[in-house]
C-alpha positions, 0 to 999 in steps of 0.5 A: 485474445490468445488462447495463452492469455485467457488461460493466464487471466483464469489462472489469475481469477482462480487464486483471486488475485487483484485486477492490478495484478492481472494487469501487471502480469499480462504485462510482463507477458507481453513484454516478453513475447513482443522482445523474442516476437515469439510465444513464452511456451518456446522460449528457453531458460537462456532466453529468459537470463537475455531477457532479463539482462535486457532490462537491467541494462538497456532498459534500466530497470529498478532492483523492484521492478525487475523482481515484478517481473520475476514474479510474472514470469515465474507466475507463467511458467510455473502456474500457466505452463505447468512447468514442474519447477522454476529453479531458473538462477535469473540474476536481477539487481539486490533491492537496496535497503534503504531507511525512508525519511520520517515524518515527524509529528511537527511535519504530518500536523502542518501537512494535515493543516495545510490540506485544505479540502475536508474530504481529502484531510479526512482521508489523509487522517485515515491514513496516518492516525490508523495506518492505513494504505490509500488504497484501503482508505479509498475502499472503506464503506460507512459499514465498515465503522464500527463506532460502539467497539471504536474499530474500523473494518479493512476489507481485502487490504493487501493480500486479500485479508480483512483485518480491524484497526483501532478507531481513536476516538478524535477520528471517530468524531470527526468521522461523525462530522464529516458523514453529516457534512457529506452524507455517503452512502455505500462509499466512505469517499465516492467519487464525484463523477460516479458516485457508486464507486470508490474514489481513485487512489489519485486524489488523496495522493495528489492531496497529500503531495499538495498539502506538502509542498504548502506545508514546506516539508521536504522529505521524500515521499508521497502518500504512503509515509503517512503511514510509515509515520503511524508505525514509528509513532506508535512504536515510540509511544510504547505499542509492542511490534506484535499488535502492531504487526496484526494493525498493520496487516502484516503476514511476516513479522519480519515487515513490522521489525523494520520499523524497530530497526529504524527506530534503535532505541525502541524496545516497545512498551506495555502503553495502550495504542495512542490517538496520534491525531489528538497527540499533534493538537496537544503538541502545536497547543 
Protein backbone atom coordinates (compact mmCIF):
# COMPACT_ATOMS: atom_id res chain seq x y z
CA UNK A 1 0.00 0.00 0.00
CA UNK A 2 1.29 3.60 -0.94
CA UNK A 3 2.01 5.82 1.50
CA UNK A 4 -0.58 8.06 -0.68
CA UNK A 5 -3.31 5.54 0.00
CA UNK A 6 -2.89 5.04 3.92
CA UNK A 7 -2.98 8.50 4.35
CA UNK A 8 -6.37 8.82 1.90
CA UNK A 9 -7.94 5.76 3.68
CA UNK A 10 -7.07 7.82 7.34
CA UNK A 11 -8.47 10.97 6.05
CA UNK A 12 -11.46 8.89 5.42
CA UNK A 13 -11.73 7.07 8.78
CA UNK A 14 -11.08 10.27 10.65
CA UNK A 15 -14.61 11.97 9.13
CA UNK A 16 -16.25 8.65 9.47
CA UNK A 17 -17.18 7.97 6.14
CA UNK A 18 -18.81 4.68 4.96
CA UNK A 19 -16.81 1.72 3.69
CA UNK A 20 -18.62 2.17 0.37
CA UNK A 21 -17.03 5.71 0.29
CA UNK A 22 -13.56 4.66 1.04
CA UNK A 23 -13.93 2.16 -2.07
CA UNK A 24 -15.26 4.78 -4.40
CA UNK A 25 -12.85 7.29 -3.56
CA UNK A 26 -9.61 5.01 -3.78
CA UNK A 27 -11.08 4.38 -7.12
CA UNK A 28 -11.12 7.23 -8.53
CA UNK A 29 -7.57 7.50 -7.28
CA UNK A 30 -6.70 4.93 -8.82
CA UNK A 31 -8.04 5.72 -11.95
CA UNK A 32 -6.38 8.84 -12.00
CA UNK A 33 -2.95 7.72 -11.63
CA UNK A 34 -3.00 4.49 -13.66
CA UNK A 35 -4.54 7.32 -16.74
CA UNK A 36 -1.20 9.75 -16.13
CA UNK A 37 1.14 6.51 -14.84
CA UNK A 38 2.18 8.86 -12.53
CA UNK A 39 1.34 10.16 -8.64
CA UNK A 40 -2.02 12.72 -8.12
CA UNK A 41 0.70 15.15 -6.02
CA UNK A 42 2.18 15.91 -9.46
CA UNK A 43 -0.31 16.47 -11.55
CA UNK A 44 -1.68 19.94 -12.61
CA UNK A 45 -4.92 21.80 -12.78
CA UNK A 46 -4.68 21.19 -16.70
CA UNK A 47 -4.18 17.39 -16.51
CA UNK A 48 -6.96 17.11 -14.06
CA UNK A 49 -9.65 19.11 -17.01
CA UNK A 50 -7.77 16.16 -19.54
CA UNK A 51 -8.81 13.69 -17.25
CA UNK A 52 -11.99 14.59 -16.68
CA UNK A 53 -12.71 15.20 -20.61
CA UNK A 54 -11.45 11.63 -20.75
CA UNK A 55 -14.47 10.33 -19.24
CA UNK A 56 -16.83 12.28 -20.57
CA UNK A 57 -15.90 11.40 -24.09
CA UNK A 58 -13.94 8.24 -24.47
CA UNK A 59 -15.40 6.75 -21.69
CA UNK A 60 -18.76 8.12 -21.41
CA UNK A 61 -19.47 8.56 -18.52
CA UNK A 62 -22.86 9.78 -16.70
CA UNK A 63 -23.53 13.66 -15.45
CA UNK A 64 -23.50 11.30 -11.96
CA UNK A 65 -20.75 9.24 -12.12
CA UNK A 66 -18.50 12.31 -13.40
CA UNK A 67 -19.70 14.17 -10.21
CA UNK A 68 -18.59 10.94 -8.15
CA UNK A 69 -15.52 11.43 -9.30
CA UNK A 70 -15.45 15.19 -8.60
CA UNK A 71 -16.20 14.59 -5.25
CA UNK A 72 -12.94 12.35 -4.96
CA UNK A 73 -10.66 13.89 -6.51
CA UNK A 74 -11.62 16.99 -4.81
CA UNK A 75 -11.70 15.10 -1.63
CA UNK A 76 -7.77 14.43 -2.20
CA UNK A 77 -6.61 17.40 -3.03
CA UNK A 78 -8.31 19.41 -0.67
CA UNK A 79 -8.18 16.74 2.45
CA UNK A 80 -5.25 14.43 1.65
CA UNK A 81 -2.99 17.02 -0.32
CA UNK A 82 -3.71 20.06 1.80
CA UNK A 83 -4.10 21.95 -1.15
CA UNK A 84 -5.35 25.47 0.51
CA UNK A 85 -8.37 25.40 -2.14
CA UNK A 86 -9.86 23.48 -5.14
CA UNK A 87 -11.42 26.29 -7.43
CA UNK A 88 -10.57 23.90 -10.33
CA UNK A 89 -13.52 25.11 -13.01
CA UNK A 90 -13.75 20.93 -14.26
CA UNK A 91 -16.49 20.97 -16.72
CA UNK A 92 -18.48 17.57 -16.55
CA UNK A 93 -22.01 17.08 -17.85
CA UNK A 94 -25.32 18.96 -16.14
CA UNK A 95 -27.06 16.11 -14.14
CA UNK A 96 -30.25 16.02 -15.87
CA UNK A 97 -33.55 16.35 -14.11
CA UNK A 98 -35.50 13.95 -14.59
CA UNK A 99 -39.01 13.24 -12.99
CA UNK A 100 -38.93 9.24 -12.04
CA UNK A 101 -42.08 6.97 -13.28
CA UNK A 102 -44.39 6.69 -10.08
CA UNK A 103 -45.53 3.92 -8.74
CA UNK A 104 -49.15 3.79 -8.14
CA UNK A 105 -50.93 2.20 -5.15
CA UNK A 106 -52.39 -0.43 -7.64
CA UNK A 107 -48.57 -1.21 -9.17
CA UNK A 108 -46.88 -1.51 -5.43
CA UNK A 109 -49.70 -3.75 -4.03
CA UNK A 110 -49.56 -6.23 -6.87
CA UNK A 111 -45.48 -6.27 -6.60
CA UNK A 112 -45.90 -6.70 -2.89
CA UNK A 113 -48.48 -9.57 -3.71
CA UNK A 114 -46.30 -11.13 -6.16
CA UNK A 115 -43.28 -11.53 -3.68
CA UNK A 116 -43.67 -14.53 -2.62
CA UNK A 117 -40.68 -15.18 -0.03
CA UNK A 118 -42.03 -13.98 3.50
CA UNK A 119 -38.76 -12.31 4.37
CA UNK A 120 -38.16 -10.68 1.53
CA UNK A 121 -42.20 -8.98 1.09
CA UNK A 122 -41.35 -8.04 4.88
CA UNK A 123 -38.56 -6.23 3.78
CA UNK A 124 -40.07 -4.62 0.54
CA UNK A 125 -42.92 -3.54 3.06
CA UNK A 126 -40.36 -1.89 5.10
CA UNK A 127 -39.27 -0.03 2.26
CA UNK A 128 -42.54 1.62 0.90
CA UNK A 129 -44.87 1.64 4.14
CA UNK A 130 -41.89 3.80 6.30
CA UNK A 131 -39.71 4.97 3.34
CA UNK A 132 -37.17 3.45 3.81
CA UNK A 133 -33.72 2.99 1.70
CA UNK A 134 -32.87 -0.98 1.15
CA UNK A 135 -29.48 -0.33 2.81
CA UNK A 136 -31.21 0.78 6.03
CA UNK A 137 -33.68 -1.92 5.99
CA UNK A 138 -31.20 -4.38 5.40
CA UNK A 139 -29.26 -2.74 8.83
CA UNK A 140 -32.49 -2.74 11.28
CA UNK A 141 -31.92 -4.76 14.40
CA UNK A 142 -34.95 -6.08 16.29
CA UNK A 143 -33.74 -3.47 18.83
CA UNK A 144 -34.56 -0.95 16.86
CA UNK A 145 -38.38 -1.36 17.05
CA UNK A 146 -39.98 0.52 19.24
CA UNK A 147 -43.30 -1.36 19.39
CA UNK A 148 -44.91 0.86 22.46
CA UNK A 149 -44.23 4.40 20.56
CA UNK A 150 -45.05 2.53 17.34
CA UNK A 151 -41.66 3.92 16.02
CA UNK A 152 -38.54 2.45 14.28
CA UNK A 153 -35.15 3.34 14.81
CA UNK A 154 -32.85 4.26 11.52
CA UNK A 155 -29.12 3.82 12.84
CA UNK A 156 -26.62 5.62 10.59
CA UNK A 157 -28.75 6.03 7.42
CA UNK A 158 -27.45 8.09 4.83
CA UNK A 159 -25.10 10.91 6.11
CA UNK A 160 -24.25 9.01 8.97
CA UNK A 161 -27.48 10.29 11.12
CA UNK A 162 -30.08 8.24 13.38
CA UNK A 163 -33.54 9.37 12.69
CA UNK A 164 -37.03 7.62 13.88
CA UNK A 165 -39.77 6.64 11.22
CA UNK A 166 -43.42 6.09 12.18
CA UNK A 167 -44.31 2.28 12.43
CA UNK A 168 -47.94 1.89 11.23
CA UNK A 169 -49.40 -0.50 13.11
CA UNK A 170 -50.15 -3.01 9.81
CA UNK A 171 -46.33 -3.24 9.85
CA UNK A 172 -45.97 -3.59 13.07
CA UNK A 173 -48.06 -6.73 13.35
CA UNK A 174 -46.81 -8.22 10.62
CA UNK A 175 -43.33 -7.45 12.21
CA UNK A 176 -44.97 -9.39 15.33
CA UNK A 177 -45.82 -12.29 12.76
CA UNK A 178 -42.60 -12.50 11.21
CA UNK A 179 -40.31 -12.35 14.25
CA UNK A 180 -42.29 -15.74 15.49
CA UNK A 181 -41.84 -17.05 12.19
CA UNK A 182 -38.09 -16.40 12.01
CA UNK A 183 -36.79 -15.68 15.56
CA UNK A 184 -33.94 -13.11 14.77
CA UNK A 185 -31.87 -12.39 16.88
CA UNK A 186 -29.54 -9.11 16.47
CA UNK A 187 -30.27 -9.10 12.56
CA UNK A 188 -33.87 -7.68 11.78
CA UNK A 189 -32.79 -9.90 8.12
CA UNK A 190 -29.70 -12.00 8.67
CA UNK A 191 -28.05 -13.40 6.29
CA UNK A 192 -28.58 -17.23 5.80
CA UNK A 193 -24.82 -18.07 5.16
CA UNK A 194 -23.45 -15.92 8.18
CA UNK A 195 -26.10 -15.23 10.41
CA UNK A 196 -24.33 -12.64 12.34
CA UNK A 197 -24.46 -10.40 9.85
CA UNK A 198 -26.84 -8.12 7.96
CA UNK A 199 -28.11 -9.52 4.96
CA UNK A 200 -26.58 -7.85 1.57
CA UNK A 201 -28.42 -5.27 -0.20
CA UNK A 202 -28.69 -7.90 -3.38
CA UNK A 203 -31.41 -9.78 -2.11
CA UNK A 204 -34.41 -7.24 -1.43
CA UNK A 205 -33.18 -5.69 -4.85
CA UNK A 206 -33.19 -8.92 -6.74
CA UNK A 207 -36.85 -9.68 -4.76
CA UNK A 208 -38.18 -6.49 -5.78
CA UNK A 209 -37.00 -6.87 -9.59
CA UNK A 210 -38.70 -10.29 -9.49
CA UNK A 211 -41.89 -9.59 -8.04
CA UNK A 212 -42.17 -6.67 -10.68
CA UNK A 213 -41.62 -8.36 -13.54
CA UNK A 214 -44.53 -11.17 -11.95
CA UNK A 215 -46.72 -8.50 -11.19
CA UNK A 216 -46.23 -6.90 -15.04
CA UNK A 217 -45.35 -3.58 -13.88
CA UNK A 218 -43.30 -1.83 -16.53
CA UNK A 219 -42.11 1.68 -14.95
CA UNK A 220 -38.48 2.02 -14.73
CA UNK A 221 -37.02 1.45 -11.60
CA UNK A 222 -35.61 -0.76 -9.18
CA UNK A 223 -35.86 -1.16 -5.45
CA UNK A 224 -35.65 2.49 -4.53
CA UNK A 225 -39.07 3.57 -6.18
CA UNK A 226 -40.59 2.01 -3.25
CA UNK A 227 -39.48 4.54 -1.71
CA UNK A 228 -40.22 7.65 -3.92
CA UNK A 229 -43.94 5.68 -3.78
CA UNK A 230 -43.97 6.19 0.24
CA UNK A 231 -43.33 10.28 -0.40
CA UNK A 232 -45.62 11.04 -3.00
CA UNK A 233 -48.18 8.74 -1.45
CA UNK A 234 -48.16 10.41 1.64
CA UNK A 235 -47.80 13.93 0.61
CA UNK A 236 -51.13 13.01 -1.24
CA UNK A 237 -52.93 11.66 1.69
CA UNK A 238 -52.01 15.35 3.27
CA UNK A 239 -48.28 14.83 5.34
CA UNK A 240 -47.16 18.35 5.32
CA UNK A 241 -43.25 18.39 3.41
CA UNK A 242 -41.74 19.50 6.89
CA UNK A 243 -42.55 15.99 8.59
CA UNK A 244 -41.88 14.35 5.78
CA UNK A 245 -38.48 15.73 5.19
CA UNK A 246 -37.49 14.68 9.26
CA UNK A 247 -39.25 10.70 7.98
CA UNK A 248 -37.15 10.80 5.20
CA UNK A 249 -33.92 11.86 6.72
CA UNK A 250 -33.36 14.62 4.41
CA UNK A 251 -30.58 17.33 5.36
CA UNK A 252 -31.91 19.93 2.56
CA UNK A 253 -35.24 20.56 2.09
CA UNK A 254 -34.78 21.37 -0.95
CA UNK A 255 -34.68 17.19 -1.36
CA UNK A 256 -38.06 16.50 -0.02
CA UNK A 257 -39.85 19.75 -2.30
CA UNK A 258 -38.94 17.65 -5.37
CA UNK A 259 -41.61 15.45 -4.49
CA UNK A 260 -44.23 18.50 -4.34
CA UNK A 261 -42.85 19.32 -7.85
CA UNK A 262 -43.95 16.00 -8.83
CA UNK A 263 -46.89 16.30 -7.46
CA UNK A 264 -48.43 19.99 -8.95
CA UNK A 265 -51.66 19.87 -7.30
CA UNK A 266 -50.19 18.73 -3.59
CA UNK A 267 -50.29 21.68 -1.29
CA UNK A 268 -50.02 19.39 1.82
CA UNK A 269 -52.46 19.04 4.73
CA UNK A 270 -52.74 18.98 8.32
CA UNK A 271 -53.95 14.81 7.92
CA UNK A 272 -52.17 12.50 10.21
CA UNK A 273 -49.20 10.25 8.76
CA UNK A 274 -51.34 7.49 6.69
CA UNK A 275 -50.61 3.34 7.16
CA UNK A 276 -50.10 2.94 3.21
CA UNK A 277 -49.92 -0.81 3.72
CA UNK A 278 -53.37 -1.00 5.06
CA UNK A 279 -54.60 1.59 2.53
CA UNK A 280 -53.86 -1.17 -0.66
CA UNK A 281 -55.71 -3.91 1.49
CA UNK A 282 -58.67 -1.31 1.46
CA UNK A 283 -58.44 -0.56 -1.96
CA UNK A 284 -57.82 -4.19 -3.88
CA UNK A 285 -61.31 -4.84 -1.14
Amino acid sequence: MTALRQKMIAAMRQRGFAQRTHNTYLMVVTDLARYFHRPPDTLSTDDLQHFFNHLVQERGLSAASCRVYLHGVRFLYLHVLLWPSFDVPLTVPKKPQRIPELLTRDEVRRILAACQNPKHRMMLELCYGCGLRVTEVCHLRVSDIDSQRYQLRVTQGKGGKDRMVLLPKTLLDRLRDYWRAYRPVTWLFPSALFPDQALHTSAPQKAFTQAKRLARVERVGGIHSLRHAYATHVLEQGLPVHQLQRLLGHRNLQSTMRYLHWLPNQQGGDQCHIDLVAALEVSHD
